[in-house]
MOPAC internal coordinates of N, CA, C and O (Angstrom, degrees):
PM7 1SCF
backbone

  N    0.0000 0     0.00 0     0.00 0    0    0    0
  C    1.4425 1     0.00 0     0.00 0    1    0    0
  C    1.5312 1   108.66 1     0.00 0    2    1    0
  O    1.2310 1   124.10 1   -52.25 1    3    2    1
  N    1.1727 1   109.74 1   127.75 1    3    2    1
  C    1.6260 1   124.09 1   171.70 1    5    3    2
  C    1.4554 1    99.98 1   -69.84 1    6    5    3
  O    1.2310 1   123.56 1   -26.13 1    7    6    5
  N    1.5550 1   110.78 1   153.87 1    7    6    5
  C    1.5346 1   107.81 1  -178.74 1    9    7    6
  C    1.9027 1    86.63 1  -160.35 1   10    9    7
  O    1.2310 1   130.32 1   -64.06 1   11   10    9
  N    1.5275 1    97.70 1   115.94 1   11   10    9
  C    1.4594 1   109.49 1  -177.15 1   13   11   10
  C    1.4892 1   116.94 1   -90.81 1   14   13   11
  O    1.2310 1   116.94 1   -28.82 1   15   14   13
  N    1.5863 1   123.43 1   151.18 1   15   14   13
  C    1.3783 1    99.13 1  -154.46 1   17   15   14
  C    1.4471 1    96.98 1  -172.93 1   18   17   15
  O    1.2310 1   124.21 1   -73.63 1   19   18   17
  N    1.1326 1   109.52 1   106.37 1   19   18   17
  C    2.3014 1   107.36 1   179.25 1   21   19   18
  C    1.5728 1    94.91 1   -47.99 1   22   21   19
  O    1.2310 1   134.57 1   -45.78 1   23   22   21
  N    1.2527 1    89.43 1   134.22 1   23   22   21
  C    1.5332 1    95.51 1   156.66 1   25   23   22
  C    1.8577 1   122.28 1  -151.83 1   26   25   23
  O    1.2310 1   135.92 1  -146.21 1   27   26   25
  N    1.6495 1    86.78 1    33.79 1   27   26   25
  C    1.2059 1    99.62 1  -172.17 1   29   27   26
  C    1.7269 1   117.42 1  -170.27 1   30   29   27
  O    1.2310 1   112.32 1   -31.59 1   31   30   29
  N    0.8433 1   132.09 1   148.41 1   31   30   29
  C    1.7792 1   104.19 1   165.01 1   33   31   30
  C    1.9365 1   107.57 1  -154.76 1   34   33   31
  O    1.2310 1   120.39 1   -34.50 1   35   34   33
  N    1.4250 1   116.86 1   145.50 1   35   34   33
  C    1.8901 1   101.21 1  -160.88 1   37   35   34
  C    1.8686 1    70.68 1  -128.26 1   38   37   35
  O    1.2310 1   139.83 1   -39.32 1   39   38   37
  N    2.1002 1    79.14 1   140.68 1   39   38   37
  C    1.6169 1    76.77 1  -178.40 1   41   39   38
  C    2.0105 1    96.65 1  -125.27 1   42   41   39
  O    1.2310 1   129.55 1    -8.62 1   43   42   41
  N    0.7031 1    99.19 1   171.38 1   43   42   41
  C    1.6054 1   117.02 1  -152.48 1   45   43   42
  C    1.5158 1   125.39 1  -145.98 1   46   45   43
  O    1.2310 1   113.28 1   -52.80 1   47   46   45
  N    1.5197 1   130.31 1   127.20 1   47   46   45
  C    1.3208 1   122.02 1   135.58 1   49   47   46
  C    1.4239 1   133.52 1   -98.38 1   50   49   47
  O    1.2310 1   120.28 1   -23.00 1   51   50   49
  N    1.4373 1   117.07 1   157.00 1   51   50   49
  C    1.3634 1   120.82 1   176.00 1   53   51   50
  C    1.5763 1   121.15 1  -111.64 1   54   53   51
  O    1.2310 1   105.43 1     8.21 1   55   54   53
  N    0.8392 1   144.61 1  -171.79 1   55   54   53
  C    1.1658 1   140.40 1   169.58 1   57   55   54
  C    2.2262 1   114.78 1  -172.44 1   58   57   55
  O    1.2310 1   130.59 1   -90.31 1   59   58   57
  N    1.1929 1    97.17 1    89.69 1   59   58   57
  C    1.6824 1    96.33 1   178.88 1   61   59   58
  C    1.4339 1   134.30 1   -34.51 1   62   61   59
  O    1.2310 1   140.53 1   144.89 1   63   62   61
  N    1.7716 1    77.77 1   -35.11 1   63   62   61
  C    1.8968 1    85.13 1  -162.61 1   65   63   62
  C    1.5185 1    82.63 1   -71.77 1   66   65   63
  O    1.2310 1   107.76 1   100.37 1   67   66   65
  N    1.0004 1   140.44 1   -79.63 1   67   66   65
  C    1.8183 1   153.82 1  -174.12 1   69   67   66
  C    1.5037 1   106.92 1   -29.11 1   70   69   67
  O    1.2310 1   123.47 1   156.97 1   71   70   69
  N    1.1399 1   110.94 1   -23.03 1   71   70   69
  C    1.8873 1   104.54 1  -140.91 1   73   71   70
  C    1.3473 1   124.07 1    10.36 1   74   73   71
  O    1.2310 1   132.00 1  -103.99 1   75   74   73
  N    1.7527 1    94.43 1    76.01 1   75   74   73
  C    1.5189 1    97.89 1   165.61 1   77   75   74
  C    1.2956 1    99.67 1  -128.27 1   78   77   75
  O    1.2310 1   138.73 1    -0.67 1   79   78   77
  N    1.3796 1    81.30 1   179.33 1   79   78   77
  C    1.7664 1    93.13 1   175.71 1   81   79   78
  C    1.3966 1   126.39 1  -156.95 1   82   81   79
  O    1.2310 1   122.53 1   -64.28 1   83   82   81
  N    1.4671 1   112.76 1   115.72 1   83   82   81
  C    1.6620 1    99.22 1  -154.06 1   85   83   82
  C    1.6614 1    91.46 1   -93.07 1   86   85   83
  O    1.2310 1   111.47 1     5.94 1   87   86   85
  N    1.7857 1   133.68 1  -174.06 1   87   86   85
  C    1.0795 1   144.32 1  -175.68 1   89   87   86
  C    1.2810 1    83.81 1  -135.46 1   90   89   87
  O    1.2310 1   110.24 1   -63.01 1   91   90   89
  N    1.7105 1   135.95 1   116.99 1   91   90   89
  C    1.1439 1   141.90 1   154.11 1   93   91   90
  C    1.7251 1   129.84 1   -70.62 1   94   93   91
  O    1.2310 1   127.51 1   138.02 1   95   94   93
  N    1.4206 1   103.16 1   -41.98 1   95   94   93
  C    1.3718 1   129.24 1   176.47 1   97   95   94
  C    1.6827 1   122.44 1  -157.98 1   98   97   95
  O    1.2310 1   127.15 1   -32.67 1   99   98   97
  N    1.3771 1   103.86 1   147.33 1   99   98   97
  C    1.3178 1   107.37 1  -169.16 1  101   99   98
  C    2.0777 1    81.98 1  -136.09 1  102  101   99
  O    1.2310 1   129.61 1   -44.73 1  103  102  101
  N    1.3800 1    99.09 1   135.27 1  103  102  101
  C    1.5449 1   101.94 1   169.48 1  105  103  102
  C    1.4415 1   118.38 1  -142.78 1  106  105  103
  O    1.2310 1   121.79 1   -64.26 1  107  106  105
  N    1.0409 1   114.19 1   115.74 1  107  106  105
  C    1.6630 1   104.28 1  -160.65 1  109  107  106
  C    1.6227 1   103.28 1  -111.69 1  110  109  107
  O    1.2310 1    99.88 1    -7.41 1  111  110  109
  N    1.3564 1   153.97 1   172.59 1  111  110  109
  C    1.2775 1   147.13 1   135.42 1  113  111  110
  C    1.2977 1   118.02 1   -49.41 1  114  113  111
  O    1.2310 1   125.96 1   -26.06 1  115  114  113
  N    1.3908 1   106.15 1   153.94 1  115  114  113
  C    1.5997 1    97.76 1  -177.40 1  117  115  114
  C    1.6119 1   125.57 1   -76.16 1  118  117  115
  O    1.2310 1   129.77 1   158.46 1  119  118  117
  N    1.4060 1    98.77 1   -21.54 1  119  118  117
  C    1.4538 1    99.42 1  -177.52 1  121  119  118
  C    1.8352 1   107.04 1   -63.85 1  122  121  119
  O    1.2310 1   121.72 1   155.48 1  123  122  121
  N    1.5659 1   114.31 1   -24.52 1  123  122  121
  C    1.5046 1   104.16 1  -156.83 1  125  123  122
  C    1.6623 1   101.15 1  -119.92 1  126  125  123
  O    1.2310 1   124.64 1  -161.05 1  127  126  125
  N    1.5726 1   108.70 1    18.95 1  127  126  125
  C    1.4589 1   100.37 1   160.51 1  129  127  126
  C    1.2630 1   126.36 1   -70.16 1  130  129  127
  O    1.2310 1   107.30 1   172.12 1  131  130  129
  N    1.3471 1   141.28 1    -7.88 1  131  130  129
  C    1.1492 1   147.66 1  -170.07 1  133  131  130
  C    1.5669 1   125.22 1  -110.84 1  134  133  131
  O    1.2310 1   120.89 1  -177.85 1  135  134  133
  N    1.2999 1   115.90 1     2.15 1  135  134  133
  C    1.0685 1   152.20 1   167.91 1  137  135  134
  C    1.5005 1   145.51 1   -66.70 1  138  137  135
  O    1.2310 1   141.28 1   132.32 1  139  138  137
  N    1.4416 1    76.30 1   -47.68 1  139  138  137
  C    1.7439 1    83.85 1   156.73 1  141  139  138
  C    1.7627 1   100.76 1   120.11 1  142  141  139
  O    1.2310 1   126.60 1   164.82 1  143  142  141
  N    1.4890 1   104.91 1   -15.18 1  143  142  141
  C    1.2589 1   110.18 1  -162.22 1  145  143  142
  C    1.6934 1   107.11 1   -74.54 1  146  145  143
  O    1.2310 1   121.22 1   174.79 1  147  146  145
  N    1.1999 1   115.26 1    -5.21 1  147  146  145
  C    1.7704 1   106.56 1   174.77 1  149  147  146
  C    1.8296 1    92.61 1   -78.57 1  150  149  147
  O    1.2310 1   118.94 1   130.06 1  151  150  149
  N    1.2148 1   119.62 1   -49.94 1  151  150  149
  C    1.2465 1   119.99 1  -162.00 1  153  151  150
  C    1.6387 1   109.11 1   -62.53 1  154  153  151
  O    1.2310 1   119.82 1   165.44 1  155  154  153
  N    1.1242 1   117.95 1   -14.56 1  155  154  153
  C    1.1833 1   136.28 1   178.62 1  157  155  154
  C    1.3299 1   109.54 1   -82.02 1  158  157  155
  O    1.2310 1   121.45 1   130.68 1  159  158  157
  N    1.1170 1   114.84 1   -49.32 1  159  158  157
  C    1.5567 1   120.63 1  -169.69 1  161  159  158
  C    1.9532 1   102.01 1   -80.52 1  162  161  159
  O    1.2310 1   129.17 1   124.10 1  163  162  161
  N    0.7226 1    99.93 1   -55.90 1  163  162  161
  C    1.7817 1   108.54 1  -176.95 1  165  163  162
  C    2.2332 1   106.23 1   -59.33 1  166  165  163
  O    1.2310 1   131.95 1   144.26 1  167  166  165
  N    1.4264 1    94.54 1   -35.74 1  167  166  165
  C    2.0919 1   104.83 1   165.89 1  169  167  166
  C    1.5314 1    81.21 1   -54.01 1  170  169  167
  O    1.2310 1   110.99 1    96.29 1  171  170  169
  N    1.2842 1   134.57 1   -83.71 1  171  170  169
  C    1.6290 1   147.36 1  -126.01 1  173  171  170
  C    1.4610 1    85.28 1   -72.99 1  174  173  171
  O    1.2310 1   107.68 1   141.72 1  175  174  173
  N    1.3244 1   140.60 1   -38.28 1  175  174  173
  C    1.2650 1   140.86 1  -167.50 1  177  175  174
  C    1.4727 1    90.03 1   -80.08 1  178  177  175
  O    1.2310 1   102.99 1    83.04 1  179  178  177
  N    1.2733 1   148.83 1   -96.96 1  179  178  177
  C    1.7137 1   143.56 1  -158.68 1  181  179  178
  C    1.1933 1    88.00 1   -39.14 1  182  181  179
  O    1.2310 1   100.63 1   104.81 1  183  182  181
  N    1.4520 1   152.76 1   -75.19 1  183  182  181
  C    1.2170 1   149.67 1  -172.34 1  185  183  182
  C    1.2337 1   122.08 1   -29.73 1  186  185  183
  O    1.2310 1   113.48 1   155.08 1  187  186  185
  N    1.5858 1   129.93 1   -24.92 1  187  186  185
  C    1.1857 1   139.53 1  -164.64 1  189  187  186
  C    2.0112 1    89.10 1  -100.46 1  190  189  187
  O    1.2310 1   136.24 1   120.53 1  191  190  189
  N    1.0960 1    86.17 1   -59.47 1  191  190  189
  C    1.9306 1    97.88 1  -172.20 1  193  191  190
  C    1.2668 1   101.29 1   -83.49 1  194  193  191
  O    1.2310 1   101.46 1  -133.10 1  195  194  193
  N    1.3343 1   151.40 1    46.90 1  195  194  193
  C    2.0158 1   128.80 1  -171.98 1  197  195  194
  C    1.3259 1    79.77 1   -77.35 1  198  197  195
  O    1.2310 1    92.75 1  -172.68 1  199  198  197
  N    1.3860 1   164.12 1     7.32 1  199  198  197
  C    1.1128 1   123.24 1   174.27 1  201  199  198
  C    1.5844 1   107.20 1   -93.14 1  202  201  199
  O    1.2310 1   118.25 1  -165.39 1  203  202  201
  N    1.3294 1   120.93 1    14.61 1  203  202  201
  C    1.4435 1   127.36 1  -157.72 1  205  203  202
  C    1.6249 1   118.12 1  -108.08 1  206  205  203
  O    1.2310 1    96.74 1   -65.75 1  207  206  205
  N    0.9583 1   158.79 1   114.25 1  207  206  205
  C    1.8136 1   146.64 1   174.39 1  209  207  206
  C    1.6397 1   107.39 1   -75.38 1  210  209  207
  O    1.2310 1   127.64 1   -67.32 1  211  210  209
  N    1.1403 1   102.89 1   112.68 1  211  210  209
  C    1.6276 1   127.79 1  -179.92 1  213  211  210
  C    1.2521 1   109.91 1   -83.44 1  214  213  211
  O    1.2310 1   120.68 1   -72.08 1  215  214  213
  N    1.7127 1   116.30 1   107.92 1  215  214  213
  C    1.5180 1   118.33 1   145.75 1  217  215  214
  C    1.6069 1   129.43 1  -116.40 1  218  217  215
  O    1.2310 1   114.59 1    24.47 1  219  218  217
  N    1.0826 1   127.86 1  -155.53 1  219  218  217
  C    1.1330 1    90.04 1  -163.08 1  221  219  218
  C    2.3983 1    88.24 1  -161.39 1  222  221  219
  O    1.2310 1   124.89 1   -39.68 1  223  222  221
  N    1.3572 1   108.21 1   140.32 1  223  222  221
  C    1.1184 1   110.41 1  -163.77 1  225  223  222
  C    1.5961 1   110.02 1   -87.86 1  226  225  223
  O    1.2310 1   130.33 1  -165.12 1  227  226  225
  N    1.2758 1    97.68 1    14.88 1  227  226  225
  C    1.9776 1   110.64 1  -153.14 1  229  227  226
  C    1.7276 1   101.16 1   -91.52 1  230  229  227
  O    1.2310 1   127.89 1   -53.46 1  231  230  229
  N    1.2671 1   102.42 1   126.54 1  231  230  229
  C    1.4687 1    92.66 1   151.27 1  233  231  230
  C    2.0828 1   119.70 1  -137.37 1  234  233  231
  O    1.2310 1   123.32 1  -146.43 1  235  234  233
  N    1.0343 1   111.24 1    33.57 1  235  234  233
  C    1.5317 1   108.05 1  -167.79 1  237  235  234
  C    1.8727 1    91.71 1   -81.70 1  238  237  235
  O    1.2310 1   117.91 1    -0.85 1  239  238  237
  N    1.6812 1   121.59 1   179.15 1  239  238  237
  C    1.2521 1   107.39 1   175.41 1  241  239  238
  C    1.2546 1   135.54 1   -86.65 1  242  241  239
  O    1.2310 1   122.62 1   168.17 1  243  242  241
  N    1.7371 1   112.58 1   -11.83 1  243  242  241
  C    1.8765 1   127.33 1   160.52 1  245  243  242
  C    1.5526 1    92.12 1   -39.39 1  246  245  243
  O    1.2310 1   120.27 1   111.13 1  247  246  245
  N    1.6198 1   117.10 1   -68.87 1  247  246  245
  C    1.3638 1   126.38 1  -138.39 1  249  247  246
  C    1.5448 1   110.94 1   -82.80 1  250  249  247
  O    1.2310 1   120.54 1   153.96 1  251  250  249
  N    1.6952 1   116.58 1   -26.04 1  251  250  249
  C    1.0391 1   119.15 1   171.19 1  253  251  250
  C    1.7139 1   105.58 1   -53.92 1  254  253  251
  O    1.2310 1   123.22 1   108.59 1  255  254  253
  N    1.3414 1   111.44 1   -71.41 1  255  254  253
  C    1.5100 1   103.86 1  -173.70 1  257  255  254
  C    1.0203 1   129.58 1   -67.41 1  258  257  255
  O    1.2310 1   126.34 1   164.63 1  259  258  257
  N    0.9912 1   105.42 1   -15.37 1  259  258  257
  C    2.2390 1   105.52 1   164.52 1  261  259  258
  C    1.0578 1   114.89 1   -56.43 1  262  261  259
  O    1.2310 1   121.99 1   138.81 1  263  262  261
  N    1.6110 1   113.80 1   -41.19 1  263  262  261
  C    1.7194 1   126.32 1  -149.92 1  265  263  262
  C    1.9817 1    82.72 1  -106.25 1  266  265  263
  O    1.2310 1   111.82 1   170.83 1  267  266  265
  N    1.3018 1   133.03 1    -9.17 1  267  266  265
  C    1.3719 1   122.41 1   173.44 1  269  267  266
  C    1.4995 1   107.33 1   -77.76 1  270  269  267
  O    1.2310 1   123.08 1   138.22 1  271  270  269
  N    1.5357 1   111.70 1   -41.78 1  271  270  269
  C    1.5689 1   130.29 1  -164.26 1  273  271  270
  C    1.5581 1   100.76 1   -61.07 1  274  273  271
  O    1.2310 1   121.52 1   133.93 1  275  274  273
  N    1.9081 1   114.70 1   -46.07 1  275  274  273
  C    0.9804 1   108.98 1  -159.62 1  277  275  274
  C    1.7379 1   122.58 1   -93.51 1  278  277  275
  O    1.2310 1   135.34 1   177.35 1  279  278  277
  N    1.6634 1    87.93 1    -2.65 1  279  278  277
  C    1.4781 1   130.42 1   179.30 1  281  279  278
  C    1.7910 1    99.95 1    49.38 1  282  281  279
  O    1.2310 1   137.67 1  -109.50 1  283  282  281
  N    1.2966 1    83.37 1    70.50 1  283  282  281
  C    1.8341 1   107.65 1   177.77 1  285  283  282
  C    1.9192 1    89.02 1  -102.16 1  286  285  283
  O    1.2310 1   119.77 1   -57.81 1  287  286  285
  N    1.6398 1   118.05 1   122.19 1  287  286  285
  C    1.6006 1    98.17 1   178.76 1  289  287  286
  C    1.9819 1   102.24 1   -83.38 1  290  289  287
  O    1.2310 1   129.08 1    13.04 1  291  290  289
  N    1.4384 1   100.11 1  -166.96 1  291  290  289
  C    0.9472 1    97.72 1   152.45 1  293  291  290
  C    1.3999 1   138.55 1  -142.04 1  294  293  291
  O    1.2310 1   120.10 1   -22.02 1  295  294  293
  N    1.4871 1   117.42 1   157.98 1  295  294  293
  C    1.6282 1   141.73 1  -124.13 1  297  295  294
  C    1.8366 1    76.25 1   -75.16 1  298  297  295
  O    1.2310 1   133.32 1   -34.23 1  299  298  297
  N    1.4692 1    91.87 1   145.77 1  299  298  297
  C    1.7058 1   106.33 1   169.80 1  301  299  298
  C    1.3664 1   108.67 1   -77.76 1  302  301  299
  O    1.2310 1   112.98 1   -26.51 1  303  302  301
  N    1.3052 1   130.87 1   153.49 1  303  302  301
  C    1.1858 1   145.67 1  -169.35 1  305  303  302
  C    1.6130 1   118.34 1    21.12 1  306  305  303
  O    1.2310 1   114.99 1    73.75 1  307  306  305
  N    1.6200 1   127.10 1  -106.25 1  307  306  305
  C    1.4960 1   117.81 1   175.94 1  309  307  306
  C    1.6496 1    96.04 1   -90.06 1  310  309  307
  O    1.2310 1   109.51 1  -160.62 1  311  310  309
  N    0.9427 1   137.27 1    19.38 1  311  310  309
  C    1.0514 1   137.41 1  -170.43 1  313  311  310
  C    1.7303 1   131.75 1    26.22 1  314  313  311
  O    1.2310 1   126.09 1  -129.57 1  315  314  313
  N    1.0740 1   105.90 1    50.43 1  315  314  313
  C    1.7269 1   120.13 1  -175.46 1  317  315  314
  C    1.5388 1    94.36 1  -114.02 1  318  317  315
  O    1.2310 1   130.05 1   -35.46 1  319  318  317
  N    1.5664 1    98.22 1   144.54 1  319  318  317
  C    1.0921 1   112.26 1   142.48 1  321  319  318
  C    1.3053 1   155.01 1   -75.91 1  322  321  319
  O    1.2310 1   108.02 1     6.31 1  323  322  321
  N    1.1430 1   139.98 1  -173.69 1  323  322  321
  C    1.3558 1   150.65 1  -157.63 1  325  323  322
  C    1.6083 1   106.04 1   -63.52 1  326  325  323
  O    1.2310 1   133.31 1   127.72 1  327  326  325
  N    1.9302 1    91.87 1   -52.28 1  327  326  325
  C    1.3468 1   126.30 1  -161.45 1  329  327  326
  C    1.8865 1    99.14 1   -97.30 1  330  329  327
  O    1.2310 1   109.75 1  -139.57 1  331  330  329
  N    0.9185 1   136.84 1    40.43 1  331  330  329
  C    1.8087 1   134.33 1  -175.75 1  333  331  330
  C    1.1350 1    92.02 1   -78.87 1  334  333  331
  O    1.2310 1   111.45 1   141.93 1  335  334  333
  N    1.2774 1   133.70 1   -38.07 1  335  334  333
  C    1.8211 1   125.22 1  -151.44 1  337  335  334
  C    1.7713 1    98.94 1  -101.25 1  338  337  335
  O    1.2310 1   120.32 1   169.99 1  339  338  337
  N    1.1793 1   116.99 1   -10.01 1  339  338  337
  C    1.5890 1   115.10 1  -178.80 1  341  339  338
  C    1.3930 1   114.03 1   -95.93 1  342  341  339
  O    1.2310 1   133.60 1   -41.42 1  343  342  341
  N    1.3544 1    91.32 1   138.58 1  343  342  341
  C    1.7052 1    90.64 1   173.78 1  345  343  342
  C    1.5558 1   139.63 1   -37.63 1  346  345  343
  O    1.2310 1   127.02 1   152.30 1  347  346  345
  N    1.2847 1   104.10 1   -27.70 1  347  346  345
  C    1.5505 1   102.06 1   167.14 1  349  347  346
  C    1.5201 1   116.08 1   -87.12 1  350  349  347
  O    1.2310 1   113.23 1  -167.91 1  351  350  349
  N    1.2321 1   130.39 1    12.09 1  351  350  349
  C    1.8839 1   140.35 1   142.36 1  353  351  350
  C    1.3705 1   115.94 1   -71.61 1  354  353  351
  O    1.2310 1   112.81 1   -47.58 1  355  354  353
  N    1.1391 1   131.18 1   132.42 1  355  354  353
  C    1.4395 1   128.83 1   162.11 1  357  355  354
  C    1.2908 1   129.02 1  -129.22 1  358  357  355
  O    1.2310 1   107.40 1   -29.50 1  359  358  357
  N    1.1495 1   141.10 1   150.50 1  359  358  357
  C    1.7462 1   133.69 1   145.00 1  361  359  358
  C    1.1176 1   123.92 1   -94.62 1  362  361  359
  O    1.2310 1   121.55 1   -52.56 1  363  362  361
  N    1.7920 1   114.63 1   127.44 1  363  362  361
  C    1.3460 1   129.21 1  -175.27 1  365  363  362
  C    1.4510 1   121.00 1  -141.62 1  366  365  363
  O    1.2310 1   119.66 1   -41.84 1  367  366  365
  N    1.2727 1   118.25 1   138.16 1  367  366  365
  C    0.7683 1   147.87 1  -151.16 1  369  367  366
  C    1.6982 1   115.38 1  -109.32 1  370  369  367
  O    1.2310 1   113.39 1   -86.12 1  371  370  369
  N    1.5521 1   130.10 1    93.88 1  371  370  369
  C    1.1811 1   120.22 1  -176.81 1  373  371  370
  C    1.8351 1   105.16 1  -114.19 1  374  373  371
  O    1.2310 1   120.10 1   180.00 1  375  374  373

């Protein structure tokens, strides 16, 4: 029996007008950081957006090398855009 189960969640803004896309947080359980499953989850994320340029607001050392591997850079200062407060910006949550 399969048994489905969060064990992780990467949270995110977008922004249309820009097509960017920053990575705010990535939080995984501890048992399944080593796994492969952030790199998995953040693939499924460009995959969802390829029309988007991914940076990323992270600097702890999990997140540095995930975001080196996947060569996501990272976002200058708070990393928002112009456009954060307009409807075509969002925060999401996967």
């Amino acid at each position: 029996m399969h048994v489905r189960k969060v064990v992780g969640q990467v949270t995110y803004r977008v922004c249309g007008e820009c097509a960017d896309g920053v990575i705010t947080e990535v939080v995984l359980d501890e048992p399944f950081r080593t796994c492969g499953l952030g790199t998995r989850a953040l693939s499924h994320l460009r995959a969802r957006y390829p029309e988007l340029t991914w940076r990323t607001t992270l600097d702890t050392r999990l997140t540095r090398d995930l975001m080196h591997r996947l060569r996501i850079p990272r976002a200058a200062a708070a990393g928002r855009c112009s456009h954060v407060g307009s409807p075509a910006a969002g925060h999401h949550q996967e």
